[in-house]
Legacy VTK file of the C-alpha trace (Angstrom):
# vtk DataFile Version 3.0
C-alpha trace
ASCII
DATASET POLYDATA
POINTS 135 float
0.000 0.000 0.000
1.304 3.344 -0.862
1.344 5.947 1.337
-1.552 8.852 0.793
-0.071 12.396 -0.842
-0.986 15.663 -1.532
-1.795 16.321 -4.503
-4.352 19.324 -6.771
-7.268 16.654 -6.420
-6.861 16.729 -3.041
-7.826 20.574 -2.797
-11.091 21.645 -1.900
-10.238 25.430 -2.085
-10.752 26.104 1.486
-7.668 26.592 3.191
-8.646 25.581 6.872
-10.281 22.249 5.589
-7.612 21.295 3.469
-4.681 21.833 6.126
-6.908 19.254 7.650
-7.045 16.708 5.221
-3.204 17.061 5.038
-3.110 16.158 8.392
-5.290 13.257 8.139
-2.717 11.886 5.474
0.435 12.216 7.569
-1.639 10.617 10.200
-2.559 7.523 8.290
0.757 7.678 6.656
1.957 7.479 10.252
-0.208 4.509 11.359
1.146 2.852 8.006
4.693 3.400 9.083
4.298 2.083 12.496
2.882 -0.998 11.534
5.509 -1.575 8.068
7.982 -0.897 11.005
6.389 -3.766 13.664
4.680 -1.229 15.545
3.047 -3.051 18.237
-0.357 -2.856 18.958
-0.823 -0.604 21.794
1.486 2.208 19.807
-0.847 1.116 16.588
-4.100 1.577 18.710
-2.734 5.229 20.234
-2.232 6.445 16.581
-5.463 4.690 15.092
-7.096 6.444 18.493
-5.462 9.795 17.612
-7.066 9.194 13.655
-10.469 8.496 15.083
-10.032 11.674 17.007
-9.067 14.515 14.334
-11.329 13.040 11.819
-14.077 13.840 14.348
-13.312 17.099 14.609
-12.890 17.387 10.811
-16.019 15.994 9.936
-17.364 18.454 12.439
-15.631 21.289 11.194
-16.744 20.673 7.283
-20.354 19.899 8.808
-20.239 23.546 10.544
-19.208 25.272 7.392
-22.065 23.407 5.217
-24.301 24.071 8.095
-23.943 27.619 8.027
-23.820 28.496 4.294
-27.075 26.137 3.787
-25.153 23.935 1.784
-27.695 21.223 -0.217
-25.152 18.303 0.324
-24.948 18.460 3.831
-27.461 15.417 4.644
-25.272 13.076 2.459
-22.190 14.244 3.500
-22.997 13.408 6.857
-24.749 10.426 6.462
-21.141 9.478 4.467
-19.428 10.864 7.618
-20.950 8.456 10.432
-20.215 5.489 7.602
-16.657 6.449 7.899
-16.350 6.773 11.486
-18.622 3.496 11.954
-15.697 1.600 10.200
-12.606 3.660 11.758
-14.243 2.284 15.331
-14.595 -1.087 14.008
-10.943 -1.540 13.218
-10.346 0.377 16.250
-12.286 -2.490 18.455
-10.699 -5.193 16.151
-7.479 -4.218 16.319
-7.931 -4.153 20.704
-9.632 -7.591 20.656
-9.067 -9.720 18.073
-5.807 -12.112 18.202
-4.251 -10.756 15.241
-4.420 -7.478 13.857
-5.497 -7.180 10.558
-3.703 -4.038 9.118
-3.462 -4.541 6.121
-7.169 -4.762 5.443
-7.506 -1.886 7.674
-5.017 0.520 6.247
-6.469 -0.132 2.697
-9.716 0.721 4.014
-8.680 4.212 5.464
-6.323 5.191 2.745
-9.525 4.317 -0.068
-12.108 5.951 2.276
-9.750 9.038 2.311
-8.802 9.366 -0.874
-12.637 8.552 -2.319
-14.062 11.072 0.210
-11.636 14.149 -0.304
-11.493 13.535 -3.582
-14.818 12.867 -4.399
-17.577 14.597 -1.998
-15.596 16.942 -0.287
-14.928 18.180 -3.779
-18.725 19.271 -3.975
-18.499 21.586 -1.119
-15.350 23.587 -2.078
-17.178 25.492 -4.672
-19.927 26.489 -2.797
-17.589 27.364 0.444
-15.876 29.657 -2.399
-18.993 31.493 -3.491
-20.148 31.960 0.343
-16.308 33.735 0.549
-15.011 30.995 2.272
-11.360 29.990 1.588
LINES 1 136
135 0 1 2 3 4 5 6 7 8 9 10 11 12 13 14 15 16 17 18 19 20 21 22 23 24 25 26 27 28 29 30 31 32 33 34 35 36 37 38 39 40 41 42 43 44 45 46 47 48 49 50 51 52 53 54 55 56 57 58 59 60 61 62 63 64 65 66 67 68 69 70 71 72 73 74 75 76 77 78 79 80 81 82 83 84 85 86 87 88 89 90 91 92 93 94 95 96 97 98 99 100 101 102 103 104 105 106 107 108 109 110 111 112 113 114 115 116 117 118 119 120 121 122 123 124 125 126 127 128 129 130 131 132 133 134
């Protein structure tokens, strides 16, 4: 698995969600590195943890912009939202309970999810942000 970059199809246009979705790369590209490196599972669960954590407050953060500027997507986006957390605290309980720890399925799954959500929906909003004068 590669790890996640930057990259112009990664931009949404507004500057305080995008720093964020930077960091949510080097964060799975973090996770990835701990576990390529044997990583063991309670440093693996901290960072996973951590992941859970900012993408909460991302998702919260893009749901607070849409919110305010009446954005038509919003329902959708944060229906797409709980699915991704749903399945970040599934490998999150897995990776605490289960025997082995099944990464590599995991870290495929994040680094899709990302890359299909920033560069997909999240590619909706930008626009709109834009005309509302948000960059």
């Amino acid at each position: 698995m590669s790890l996640l970059t930057w990259n112009h199809a990664s931009s949404v246009g507004v500057r305080a969600l995008d720093d964020q979705h930077g960091i949510l790369m080097d964060t799975t590209n973090e996770l990835r590195l701990t576990l390529l490196h044997g990583g063991g599972r309670e440093q693996v669960c901290e960072i996973l943890d951590r992941l859970i954590e900012f993408t909460r407050m991302h998702f919260q953060s893009e749901e607070k912009l849409m919110e305010d500027t009446d954005f038509p997507g919003l329902i959708e986006h944060r229906a797409e939202h709980h699915r991704m957390l749903a399945t970040m605290l599934q490998s999150a309980h897995c990776l605490q309970h289960s025997a082995t720890m099944p990464t590599r399925a995991m870290l495929c799954a994040l680094r899709d999810g990302y890359i299909e959500h920033i560069e997909g929906l999240d590619q909706e909003y930008g626009p709109w942000l834009n005309r509302e004068v948000i960059y």
